[in-house]
C-alpha positions, -999 to +999 in steps of 0.1 A: -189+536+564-176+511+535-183+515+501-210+490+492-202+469+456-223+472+424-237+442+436-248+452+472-261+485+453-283+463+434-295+440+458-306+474+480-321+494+457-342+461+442-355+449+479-367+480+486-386+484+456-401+457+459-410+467+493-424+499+477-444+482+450-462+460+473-471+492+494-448+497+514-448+539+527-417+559+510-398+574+535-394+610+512-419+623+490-426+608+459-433+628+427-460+621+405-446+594+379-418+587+398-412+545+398-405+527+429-370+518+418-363+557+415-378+563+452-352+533+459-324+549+447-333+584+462-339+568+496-305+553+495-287+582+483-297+599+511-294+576+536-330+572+545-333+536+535-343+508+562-322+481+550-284+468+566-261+453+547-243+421+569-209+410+561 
């Protein structure tokens, strides 16, 4: 897999919170308090998140 840039990192982790904030489900468990940019972040660290980055 290749690394993904700063930029791709950002791009990810802001689509799917969007995604999130407009109700989309989380694919982990979300903690009470937690933002949807923090679910983002956790989904893509651990490789959960539905998103593809093209080339």
């Amino acid at each position: 897999m290749a690394t993904l840039s700063k930029f791709e990192l950002a791009r990810i982790i802001g689509a799917r919170s969007l995604q999130l904030s407009y109700g989309a489900p989380p694919l982990l468990e979300v903690q009470p308090g937690e933002s949807s940019i923090d679910v983002a972040k956790h989904e893509l660290d651990t490789g959960v998140i539905p998103l593809v980055v093209m080339r």
